[in-house]
C-alpha positions in Angstrom: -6.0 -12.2 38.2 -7.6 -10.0 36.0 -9.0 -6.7 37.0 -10.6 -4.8 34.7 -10.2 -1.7 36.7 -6.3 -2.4 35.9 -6.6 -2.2 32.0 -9.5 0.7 32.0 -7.3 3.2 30.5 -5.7 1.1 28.7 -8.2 0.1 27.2 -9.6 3.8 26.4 -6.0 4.9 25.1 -5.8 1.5 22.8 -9.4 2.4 21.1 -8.6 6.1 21.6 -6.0 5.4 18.7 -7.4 1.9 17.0 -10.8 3.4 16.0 -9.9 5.9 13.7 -7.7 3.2 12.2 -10.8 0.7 12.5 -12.5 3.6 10.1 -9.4 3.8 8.0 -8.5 -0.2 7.5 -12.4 -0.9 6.7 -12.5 2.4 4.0 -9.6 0.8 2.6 -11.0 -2.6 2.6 -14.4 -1.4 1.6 -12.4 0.1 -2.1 -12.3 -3.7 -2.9 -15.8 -4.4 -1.8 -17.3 -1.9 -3.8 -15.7 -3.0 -6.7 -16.4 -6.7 -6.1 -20.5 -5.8 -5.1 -20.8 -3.5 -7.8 -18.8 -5.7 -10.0 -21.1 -8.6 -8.6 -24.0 -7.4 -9.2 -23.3 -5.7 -13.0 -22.6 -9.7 -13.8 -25.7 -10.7 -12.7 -25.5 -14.8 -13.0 -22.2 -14.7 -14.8 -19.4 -15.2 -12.4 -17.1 -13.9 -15.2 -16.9 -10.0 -13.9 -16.5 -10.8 -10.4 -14.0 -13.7 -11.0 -12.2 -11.4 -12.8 -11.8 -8.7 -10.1 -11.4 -11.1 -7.6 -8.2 -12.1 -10.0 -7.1 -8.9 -10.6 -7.5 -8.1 -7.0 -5.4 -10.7 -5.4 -2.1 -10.8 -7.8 -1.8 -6.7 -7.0 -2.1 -7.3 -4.0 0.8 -9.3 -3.5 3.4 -6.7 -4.5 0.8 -3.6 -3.0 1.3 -5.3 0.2 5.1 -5.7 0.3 5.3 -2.0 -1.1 2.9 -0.8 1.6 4.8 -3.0 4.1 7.9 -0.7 3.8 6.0 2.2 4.4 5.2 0.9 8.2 8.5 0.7 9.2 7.8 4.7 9.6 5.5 4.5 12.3 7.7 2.8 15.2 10.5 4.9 14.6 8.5 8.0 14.6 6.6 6.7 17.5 9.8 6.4 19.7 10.8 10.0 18.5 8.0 11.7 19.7 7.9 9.9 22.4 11.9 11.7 23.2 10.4 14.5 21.8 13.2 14.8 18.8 11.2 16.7 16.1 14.5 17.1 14.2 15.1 13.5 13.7 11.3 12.9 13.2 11.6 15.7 10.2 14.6 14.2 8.4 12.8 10.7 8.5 9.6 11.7 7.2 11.3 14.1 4.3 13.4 10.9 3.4 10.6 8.9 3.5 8.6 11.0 1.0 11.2 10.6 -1.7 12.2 7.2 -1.1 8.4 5.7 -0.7 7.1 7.7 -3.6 10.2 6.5 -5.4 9.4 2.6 -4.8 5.8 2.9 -5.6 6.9 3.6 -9.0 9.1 1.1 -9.2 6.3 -1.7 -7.7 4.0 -0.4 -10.5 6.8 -1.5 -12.7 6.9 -4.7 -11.8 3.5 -5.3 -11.3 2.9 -4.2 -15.0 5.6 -6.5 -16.0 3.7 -9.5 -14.3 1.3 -9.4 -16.6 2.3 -11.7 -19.5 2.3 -14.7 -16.2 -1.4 -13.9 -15.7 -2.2 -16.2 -18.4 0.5 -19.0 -16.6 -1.4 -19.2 -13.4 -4.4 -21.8 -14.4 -7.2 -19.2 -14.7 -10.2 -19.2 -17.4 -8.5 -17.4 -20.5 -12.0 -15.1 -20.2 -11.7 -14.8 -16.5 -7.0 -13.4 -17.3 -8.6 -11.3 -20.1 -11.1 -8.9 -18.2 -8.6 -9.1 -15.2 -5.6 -7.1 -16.9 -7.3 -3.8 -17.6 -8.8 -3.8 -13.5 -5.3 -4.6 -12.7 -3.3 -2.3 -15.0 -5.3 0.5 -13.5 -4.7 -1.0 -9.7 -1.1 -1.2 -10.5 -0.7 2.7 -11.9 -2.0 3.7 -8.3 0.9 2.4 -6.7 2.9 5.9 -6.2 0.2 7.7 -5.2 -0.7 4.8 -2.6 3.0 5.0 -1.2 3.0 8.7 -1.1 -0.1 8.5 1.2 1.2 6.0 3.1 4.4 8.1 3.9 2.0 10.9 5.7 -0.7 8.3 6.8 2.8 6.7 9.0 4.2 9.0 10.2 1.0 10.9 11.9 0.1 7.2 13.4 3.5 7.8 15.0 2.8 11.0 16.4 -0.6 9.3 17.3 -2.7 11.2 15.6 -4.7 8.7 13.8 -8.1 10.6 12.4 -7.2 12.7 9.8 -6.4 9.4 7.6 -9.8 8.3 9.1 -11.7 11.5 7.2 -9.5 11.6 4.1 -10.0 7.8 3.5 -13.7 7.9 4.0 -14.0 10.8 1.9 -12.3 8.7 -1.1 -14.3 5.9 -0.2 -17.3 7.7 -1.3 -15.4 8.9 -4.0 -14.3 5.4 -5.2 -18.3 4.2 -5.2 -19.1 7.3 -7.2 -17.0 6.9 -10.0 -17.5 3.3 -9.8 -21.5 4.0 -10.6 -20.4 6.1 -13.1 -17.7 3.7 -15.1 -19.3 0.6 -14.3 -22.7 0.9 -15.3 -22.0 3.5 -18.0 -23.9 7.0 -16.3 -24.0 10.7 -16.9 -22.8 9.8 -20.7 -19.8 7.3 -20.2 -19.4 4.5 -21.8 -20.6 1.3 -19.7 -16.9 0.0 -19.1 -17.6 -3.4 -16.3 -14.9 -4.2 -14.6 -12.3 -2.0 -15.9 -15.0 1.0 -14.9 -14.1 -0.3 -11.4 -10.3 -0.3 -11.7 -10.7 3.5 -12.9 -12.8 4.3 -9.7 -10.7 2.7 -7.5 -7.2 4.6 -9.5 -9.3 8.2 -9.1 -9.8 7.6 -5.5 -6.8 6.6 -4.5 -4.8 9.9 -6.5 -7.1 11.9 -4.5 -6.1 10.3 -1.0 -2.3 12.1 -0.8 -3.5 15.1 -2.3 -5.8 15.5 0.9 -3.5 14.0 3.4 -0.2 16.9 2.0 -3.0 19.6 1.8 -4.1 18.8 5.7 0.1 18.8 6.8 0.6 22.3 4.7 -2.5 24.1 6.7 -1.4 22.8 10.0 1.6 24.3 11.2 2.8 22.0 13.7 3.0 19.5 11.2 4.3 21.9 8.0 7.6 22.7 10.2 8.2 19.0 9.7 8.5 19.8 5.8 10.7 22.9 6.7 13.5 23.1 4.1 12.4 19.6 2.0 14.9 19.1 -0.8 16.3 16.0 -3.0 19.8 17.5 -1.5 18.2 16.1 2.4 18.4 12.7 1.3 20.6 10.9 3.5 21.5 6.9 2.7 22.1 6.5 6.4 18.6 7.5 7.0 17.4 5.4 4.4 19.0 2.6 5.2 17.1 2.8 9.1 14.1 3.0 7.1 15.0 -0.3 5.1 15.8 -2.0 8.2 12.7 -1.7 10.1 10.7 -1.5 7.5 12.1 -4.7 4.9 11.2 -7.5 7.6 7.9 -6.3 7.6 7.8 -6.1 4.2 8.5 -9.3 3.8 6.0 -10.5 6.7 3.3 -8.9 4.8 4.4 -10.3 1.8 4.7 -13.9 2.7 1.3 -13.6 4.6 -0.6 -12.4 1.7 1.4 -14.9 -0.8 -0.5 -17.8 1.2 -4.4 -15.6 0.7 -3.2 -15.0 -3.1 -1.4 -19.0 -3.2 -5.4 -19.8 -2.1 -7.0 -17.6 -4.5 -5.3 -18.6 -7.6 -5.5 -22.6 -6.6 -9.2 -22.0 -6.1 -9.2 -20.8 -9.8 -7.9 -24.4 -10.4 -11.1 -25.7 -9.3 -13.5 -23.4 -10.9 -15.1 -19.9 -11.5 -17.8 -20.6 -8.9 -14.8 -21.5 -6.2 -12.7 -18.1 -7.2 -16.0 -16.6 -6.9 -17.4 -18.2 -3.9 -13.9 -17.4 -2.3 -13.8 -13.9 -3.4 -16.9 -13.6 -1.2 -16.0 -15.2 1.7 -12.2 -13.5 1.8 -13.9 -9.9 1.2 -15.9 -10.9 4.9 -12.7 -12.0 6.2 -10.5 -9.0 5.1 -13.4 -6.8 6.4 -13.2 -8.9 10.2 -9.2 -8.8 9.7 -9.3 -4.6 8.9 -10.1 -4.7 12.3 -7.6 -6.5 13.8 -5.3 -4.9 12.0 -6.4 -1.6 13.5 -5.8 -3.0 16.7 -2.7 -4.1 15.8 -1.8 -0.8 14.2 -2.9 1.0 17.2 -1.0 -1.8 19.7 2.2 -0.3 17.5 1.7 2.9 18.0 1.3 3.0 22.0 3.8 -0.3 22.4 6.5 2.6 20.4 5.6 5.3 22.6 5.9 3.3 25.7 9.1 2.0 24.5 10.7 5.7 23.9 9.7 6.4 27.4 11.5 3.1 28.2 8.3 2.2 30.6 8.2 -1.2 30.3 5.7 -1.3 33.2 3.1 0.5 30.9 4.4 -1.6 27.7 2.8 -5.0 29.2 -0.2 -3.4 30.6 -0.9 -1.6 27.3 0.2 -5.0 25.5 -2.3 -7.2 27.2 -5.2 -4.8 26.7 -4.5 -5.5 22.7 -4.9 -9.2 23.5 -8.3 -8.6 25.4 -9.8 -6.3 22.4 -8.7 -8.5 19.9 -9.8 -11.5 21.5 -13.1 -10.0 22.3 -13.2 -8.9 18.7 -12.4 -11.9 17.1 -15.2 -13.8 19.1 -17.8 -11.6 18.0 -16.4 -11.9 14.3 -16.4 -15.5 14.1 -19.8 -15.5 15.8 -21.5 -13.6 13.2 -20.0 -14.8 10.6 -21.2 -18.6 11.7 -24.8 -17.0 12.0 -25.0 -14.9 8.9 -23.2 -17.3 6.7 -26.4 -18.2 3.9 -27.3 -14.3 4.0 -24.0 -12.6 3.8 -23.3 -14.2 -0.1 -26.8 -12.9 -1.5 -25.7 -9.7 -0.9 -22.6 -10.5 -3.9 -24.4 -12.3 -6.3 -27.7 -14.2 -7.3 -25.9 -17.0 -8.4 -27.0 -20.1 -6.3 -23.8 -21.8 -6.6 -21.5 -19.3 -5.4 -24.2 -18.5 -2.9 -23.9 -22.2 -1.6 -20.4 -22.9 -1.4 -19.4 -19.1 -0.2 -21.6 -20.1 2.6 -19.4 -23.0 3.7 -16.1 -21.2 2.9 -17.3 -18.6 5.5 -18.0 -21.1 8.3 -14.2 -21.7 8.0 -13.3 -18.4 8.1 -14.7 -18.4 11.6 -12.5 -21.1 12.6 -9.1 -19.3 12.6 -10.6 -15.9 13.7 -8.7 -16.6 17.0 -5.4 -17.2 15.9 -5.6 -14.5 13.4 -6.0 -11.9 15.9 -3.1 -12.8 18.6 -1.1 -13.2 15.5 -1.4 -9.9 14.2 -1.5 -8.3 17.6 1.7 -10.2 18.6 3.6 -8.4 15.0 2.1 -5.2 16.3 4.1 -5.5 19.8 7.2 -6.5 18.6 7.3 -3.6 15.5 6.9 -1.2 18.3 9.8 -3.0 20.1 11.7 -2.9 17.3 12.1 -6.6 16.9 11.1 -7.1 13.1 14.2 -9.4 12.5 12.4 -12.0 13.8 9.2 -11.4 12.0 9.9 -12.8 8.3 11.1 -16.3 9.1 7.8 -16.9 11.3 5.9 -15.8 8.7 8.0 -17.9 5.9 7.8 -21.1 8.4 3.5 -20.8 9.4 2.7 -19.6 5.5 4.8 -20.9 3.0 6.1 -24.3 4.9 2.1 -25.3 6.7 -0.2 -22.9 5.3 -0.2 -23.5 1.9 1.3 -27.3 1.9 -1.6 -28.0 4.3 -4.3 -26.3 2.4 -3.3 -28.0 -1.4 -2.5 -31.5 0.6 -6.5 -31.1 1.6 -7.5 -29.5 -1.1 -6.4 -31.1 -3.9 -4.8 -34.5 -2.4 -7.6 -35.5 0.0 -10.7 -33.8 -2.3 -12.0 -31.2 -0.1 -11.9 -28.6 -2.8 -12.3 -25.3 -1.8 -13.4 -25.7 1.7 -9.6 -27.8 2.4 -7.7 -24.6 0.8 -9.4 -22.5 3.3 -8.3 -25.0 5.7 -5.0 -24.5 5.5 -5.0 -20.7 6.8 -6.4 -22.7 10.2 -2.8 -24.4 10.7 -0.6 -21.7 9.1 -2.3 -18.8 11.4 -2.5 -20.6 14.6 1.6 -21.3 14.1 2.5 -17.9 13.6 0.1 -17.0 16.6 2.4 -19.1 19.4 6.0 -18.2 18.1 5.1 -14.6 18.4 3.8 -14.6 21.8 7.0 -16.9 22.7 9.3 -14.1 20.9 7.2 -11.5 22.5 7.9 -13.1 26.3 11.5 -13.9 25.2 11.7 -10.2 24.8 10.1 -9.0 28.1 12.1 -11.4 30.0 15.5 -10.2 28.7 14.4 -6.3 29.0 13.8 -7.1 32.9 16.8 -9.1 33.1 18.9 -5.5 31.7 19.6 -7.5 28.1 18.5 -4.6 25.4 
């Protein structure tokens, strides 16, 4: 029976550490919706600039997402560390991750620059591929600077200290939207550049972002003697290969998860620029409700780690369920407002009466799988702080790439829904993922009670 005396701290200790995340996920979020409202708006009634950053947008993303993925392996292991309190392992993990994270940014900005020429392969408006590749050229060049953050951003989640990413990201935020009115619309003497004035917003912003983050580790001491001694000669391929195996399935659940939101995007531009558009709209509301969760999710991590180096599994399942409630209660609310606000959210984007209608309908069925989305990402969050990732990557492959996106062009495309049957398919792809990861996540607590580690 629930008790909501039972979960109060829980509860507190949960948001203690999710809201500076919440401020963090949304500042990151809010990079893309700046350029897409700013974007938006400099088109005026032609879809063209806002298609094309909506492109641009989703095909980084793909790669930034497995990169980034990686990266959160970090946070776990830390997590468990501190939790054993073993600052020298905690040091050699985060020096190794410096090197080796910065190192594969630059090699994802590689091959995201080689993806290029396949832009034009991907059954999008030749004007729509054409404006896309400068936004995206400049997206793609922030890549090392992104992982370096994300190295620092980690491992202080897995100390669980979780607002100085909070301030620095804000900070860049605003940073982001002033270059943005600078680029875009051509101020204080530069040249009006559209959307590629938002792709060189968005690169300034994010160079800035570990720049901060190294400055804040170097003024604190407790966290400079973790960069004690930091040489090329302290890379170790035994602690690198830790890193890779926490944080590869991940990677690879991120990856396969954003492949069916990208899949959708790019079949939308199959129908139309109105759908990309429209759909551009109503996933920027989505990503803003699913920041959120995430943070949640983050924050389930980083207290789920900490109980588990304390090997208190009492405090793991009460700490576990609270997630559930937030996110739940969260999700609710989302899908609520998003069902109430759905004809004025889109006027905000455009003036286009077109996009304005169908973005309206696509963000009714984003309310649909708020649910799902939620215990979903909630569930991933418990079992990276268990250490179960393995497990992960062929959930994701089986609800994304086997229902989600089958599902979505089968109603899309086969049955003539359109847009509004691509979306669809994130209903059925979601709510699968959603029950094997509670089922793993029970498997698990049963066999740590039965003594089977």
């Amino acid at each position: 029976m629930y008790r909501f005396s039972t979960y109060k701290q829980q509860y507190k200790a949960n948001l203690k550490l999710a809201l500076p995340v919440v401020m963090t996920q949304l500042g990151q979020i809010l990079v893309q919706v700046a350029d897409n409202v700013m974007v938006g708006r400099y088109g005026g009634d032609d879809p063209t600039p806002l298609a094309a950053t909506s492109f641009g947008g989703s095909v980084f993303f793909i790669l930034f997402i497995a990169g980034v993925g990686i990266a959160l392996g970090l946070t776990p292991l830390i997590g468990e560390l501190y939790a054993q309190g073993d600052r020298h392992k905690s040091s050699q993990y985060l020096q190794n991750g410096v090197m080796f994270y910065t190192l594969l940014g630059f090699l994802v900005c590689g091959l995201q620059l080689a993806v290029i020429p396949l832009m034009y392969h991907m059954g999008q408006p030749v004007e729509v591929v054409d404006m896309a590749i400068p936004y995206y050229k400049l997206l793609a060049y922030s890549m090392p600077f992104i992982m370096l953050f994300f190295t620092f951003k980690q491992f202080l989640e897995g100390v669980g200290n979780t607002r100085v990413e909070m301030v620095v990201v804000i900070l860049c935020n605003l940073m982001n939207v002033g270059l943005n009115w600078i680029f875009i619309y051509g101020h204080l003497g530069f040249e009006e550049l559209g959307a590629t004035g938002a792709g060189l917003g968005t690169l300034g912003s994010r160079i800035a972002m570990p720049i901060m983050i190294i400055g804040y580790f170097y003024k604190k001491q407790k966290y400079r003697a973790y960069l004690q001694g930091f040489s090329p000669r302290n890379y170790s391929v035994k602690t690198i290969r830790t890193l890779l195996r926490m944080g590869l399935p991940i990677s690879l659940q991120m990856f396969l998860e954003a492949s069916a939101f990208v899949g959708t995007s790019i079949m939308m531009g199959w129908l139309s620029k109105t759908a990309i558009s429209a759909n551009q709209i109503a996933m920027t509301l989505g990503n803003c409700a699913f920041m959120i969760v995430t943070s949640i999710g983050a924050a389930t991590t980083i207290r789920i780690s900490h109980c588990y180096g304390a090997r208190s599994l009492k405090e793991l399942t009460l700490a576990a369920k609270a997630s559930y409630h937030l996110v739940i209660a969260w999700n609710l609310f989302a899908a609520i407002t998003f069902i109430s606000l759905c004809n004025v959210i889109p006027t905000f984007f455009t003036t286009n009466a077109e996009v304005i209608d169908l973005a309206s309908k696509l963000i009714l069925l984003i309310a649909v799988y708020q649910l799902a989305d939620g215990i979903q990402n909630v569930s991933v969050g418990i079992l990276r702080g268990i250490q179960d990732v393995k497990i992960i990557m062929p959930i994701a492959f089986l609800s994304y790439i086997v229902f989600n996106l089958p599902v979505g062009y089968l109603l899309g495309f086969t049955l003539g829904m359109g847009a509004q049957g691509l979306i669809l398919g994130f209903t059925v792809g979601l709510t699968t993922a959603a029950v094997l990861l509670i089922v793993r996540y029970r498997r698990d607590i049963r066999r740590w009670k039965a003594g089977i580690r």
